[in-house]
C-alpha positions in Angstrom: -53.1 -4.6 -17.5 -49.4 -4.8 -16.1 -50.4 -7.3 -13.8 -51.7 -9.5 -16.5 -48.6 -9.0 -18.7 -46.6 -10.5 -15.9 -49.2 -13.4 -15.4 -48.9 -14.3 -18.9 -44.9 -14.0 -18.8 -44.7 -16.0 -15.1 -42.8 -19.1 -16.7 -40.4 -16.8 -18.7 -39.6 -14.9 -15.3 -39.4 -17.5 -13.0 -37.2 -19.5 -15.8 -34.8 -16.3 -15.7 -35.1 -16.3 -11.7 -33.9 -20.0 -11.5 -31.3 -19.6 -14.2 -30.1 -17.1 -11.8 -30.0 -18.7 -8.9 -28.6 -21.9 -10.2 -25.5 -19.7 -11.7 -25.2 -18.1 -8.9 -24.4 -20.9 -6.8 -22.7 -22.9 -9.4 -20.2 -19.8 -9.4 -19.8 -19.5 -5.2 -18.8 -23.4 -5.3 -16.3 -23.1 -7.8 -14.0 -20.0 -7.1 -12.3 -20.5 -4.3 -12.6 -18.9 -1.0 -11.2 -15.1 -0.9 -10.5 -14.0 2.9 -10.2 -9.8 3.6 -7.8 -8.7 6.3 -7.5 -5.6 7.4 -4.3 -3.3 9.4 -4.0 0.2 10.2 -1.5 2.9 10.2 -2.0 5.9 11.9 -0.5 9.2 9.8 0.7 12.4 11.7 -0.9 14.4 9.8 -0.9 17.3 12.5 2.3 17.0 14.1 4.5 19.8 13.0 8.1 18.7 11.3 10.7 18.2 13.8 13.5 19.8 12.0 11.8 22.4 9.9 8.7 22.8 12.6 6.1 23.1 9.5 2.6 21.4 9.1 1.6 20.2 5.5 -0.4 22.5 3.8 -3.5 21.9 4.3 -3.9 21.9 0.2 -1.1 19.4 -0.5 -3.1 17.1 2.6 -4.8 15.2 -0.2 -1.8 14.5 -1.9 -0.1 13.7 0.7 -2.4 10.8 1.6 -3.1 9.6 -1.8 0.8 9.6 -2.2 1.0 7.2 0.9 -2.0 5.1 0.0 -0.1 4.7 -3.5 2.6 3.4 -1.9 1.1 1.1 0.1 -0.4 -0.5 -2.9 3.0 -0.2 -5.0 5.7 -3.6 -5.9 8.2 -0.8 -4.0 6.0 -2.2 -0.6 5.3 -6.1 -1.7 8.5 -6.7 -3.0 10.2 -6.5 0.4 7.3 -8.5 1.6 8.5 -11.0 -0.9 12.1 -11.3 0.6 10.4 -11.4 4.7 8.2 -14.4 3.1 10.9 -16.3 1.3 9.4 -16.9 -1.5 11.8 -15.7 -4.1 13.5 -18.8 -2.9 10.9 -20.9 -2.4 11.0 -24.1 -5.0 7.3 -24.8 -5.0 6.8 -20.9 -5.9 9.7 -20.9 -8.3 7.8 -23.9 -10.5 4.7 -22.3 -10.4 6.2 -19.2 -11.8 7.7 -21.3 -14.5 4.5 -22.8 -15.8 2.6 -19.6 -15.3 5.0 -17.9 -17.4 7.0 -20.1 -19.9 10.4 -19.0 -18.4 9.0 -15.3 -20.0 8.5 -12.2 -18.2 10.0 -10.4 -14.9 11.3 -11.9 -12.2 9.8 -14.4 -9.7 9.9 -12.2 -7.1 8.4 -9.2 -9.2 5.8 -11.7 -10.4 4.8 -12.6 -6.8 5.3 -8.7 -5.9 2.5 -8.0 -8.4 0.0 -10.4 -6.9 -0.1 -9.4 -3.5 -0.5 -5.4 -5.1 -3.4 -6.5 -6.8 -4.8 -7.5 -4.0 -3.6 -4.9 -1.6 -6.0 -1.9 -1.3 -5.8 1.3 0.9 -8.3 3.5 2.2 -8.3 6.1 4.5 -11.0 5.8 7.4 -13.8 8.4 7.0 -13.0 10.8 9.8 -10.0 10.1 11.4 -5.7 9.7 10.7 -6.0 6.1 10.4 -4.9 4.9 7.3 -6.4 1.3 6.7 -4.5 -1.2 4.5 -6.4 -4.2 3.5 -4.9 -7.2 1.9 -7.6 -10.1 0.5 -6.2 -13.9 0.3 -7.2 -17.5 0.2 -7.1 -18.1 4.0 -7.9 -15.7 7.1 -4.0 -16.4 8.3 -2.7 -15.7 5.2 -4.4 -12.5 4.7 -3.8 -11.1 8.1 0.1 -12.3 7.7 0.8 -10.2 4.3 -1.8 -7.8 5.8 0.6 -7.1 8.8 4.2 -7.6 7.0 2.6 -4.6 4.2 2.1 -2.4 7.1 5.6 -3.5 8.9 7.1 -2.3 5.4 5.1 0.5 4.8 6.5 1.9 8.5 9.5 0.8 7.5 10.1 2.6 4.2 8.8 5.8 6.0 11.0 6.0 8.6 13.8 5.4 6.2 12.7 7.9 3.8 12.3 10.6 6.9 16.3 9.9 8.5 17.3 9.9 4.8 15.6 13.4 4.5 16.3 14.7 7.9 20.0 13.6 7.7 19.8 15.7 4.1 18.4 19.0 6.0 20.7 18.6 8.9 24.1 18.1 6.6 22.4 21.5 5.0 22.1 22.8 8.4 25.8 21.8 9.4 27.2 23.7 6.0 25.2 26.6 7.1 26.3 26.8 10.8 29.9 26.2 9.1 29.7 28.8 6.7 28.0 31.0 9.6 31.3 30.4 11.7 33.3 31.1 8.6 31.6 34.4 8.4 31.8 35.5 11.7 36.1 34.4 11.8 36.5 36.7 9.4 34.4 39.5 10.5 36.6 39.0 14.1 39.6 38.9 12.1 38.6 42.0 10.4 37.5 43.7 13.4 40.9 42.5 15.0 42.6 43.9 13.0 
């Protein structure tokens, strides 16, 4: 009985299947090609601190990742990406943004910031340390270029933010050790005397 239902509907399915297919390919030819680049970072996730000499907690771990992963997808990461590139500069880029946006809006550099973040995705790789950033674009060299200049900045920005920290704990150090000396001045004075 269900097999005759379908015989009697063939034309109305096999219309629907065409209509399908003919939108399908009608769609592929007219967006344009979208090319998916991939570059990895590898996170310490084990090595202990080198000033304090603590692990992360293996609680805040998740955090800690999705924190970086955020990062990588944030304007804080493309906008420096923007600068390497040139393009806030750029007088080809500087009319597009002006048609795009009626002389309304951010800047172009925030503009173009905001594109390559909506395109930027991070993922961690199931298993392992190795954060994987992955940037898609309108040709393979493109991609793999904003690809590789994310993860240069991403890098970058760490190892900023770790000396700016580490020179914070070791000024707090250097009071301490000062304070220490202070201390022990006086208790020699004291004893001294």
């Amino acid at each position: 009985q269900f097999l005759r239902i379908l015989m009697a509907r063939k034309a109305i399915i096999i219309a629907t299947l065409l209509a399908s297919l003919v939108t399908a390919v009608i769609v592929s030819q007219l967006l344009p090609p979208r090319y998916e680049a991939r570059s990895r970072v590898i996170l310490d996730l084990i090595k202990p601190d080198p000033v304090t000499g603590q692990l992360i907690a293996t609680n805040m771990l998740r955090n800690y990742i999705s924190t970086q992963m955020q990062l990588i997808e944030d304007l804080q990461t493309a906008e420096p990406v923007i600068d390497k590139l040139g393009w806030a500069n750029d007088p080809a880029l500087i009319e597009s943004y002006a048609r795009a946006t009626d002389g309304k809006g951010t800047d172009i550099r925030r503009w173009r910031a905001q594109q390559i973040a909506d395109n930027t995705k991070a993922s961690m790789v199931e298993g392992s340390n190795i954060l994987e950033i992955s940037y898609r674009g309108s040709s393979p060299e493109f991609a793999k270029q904003i690809a590789d200049l994310i993860r240069d900045t991403f890098i970058e920005q760490n190892l900023r933010s770790t000396r700016e920290t580490s020179a914070r704990t070791a000024d707090w150090y250097r009071d301490q050790a000062e304070r220490a000396k202070a201390d022990l001045t006086a208790a020699e004075d004291a004893r001294t005397r």
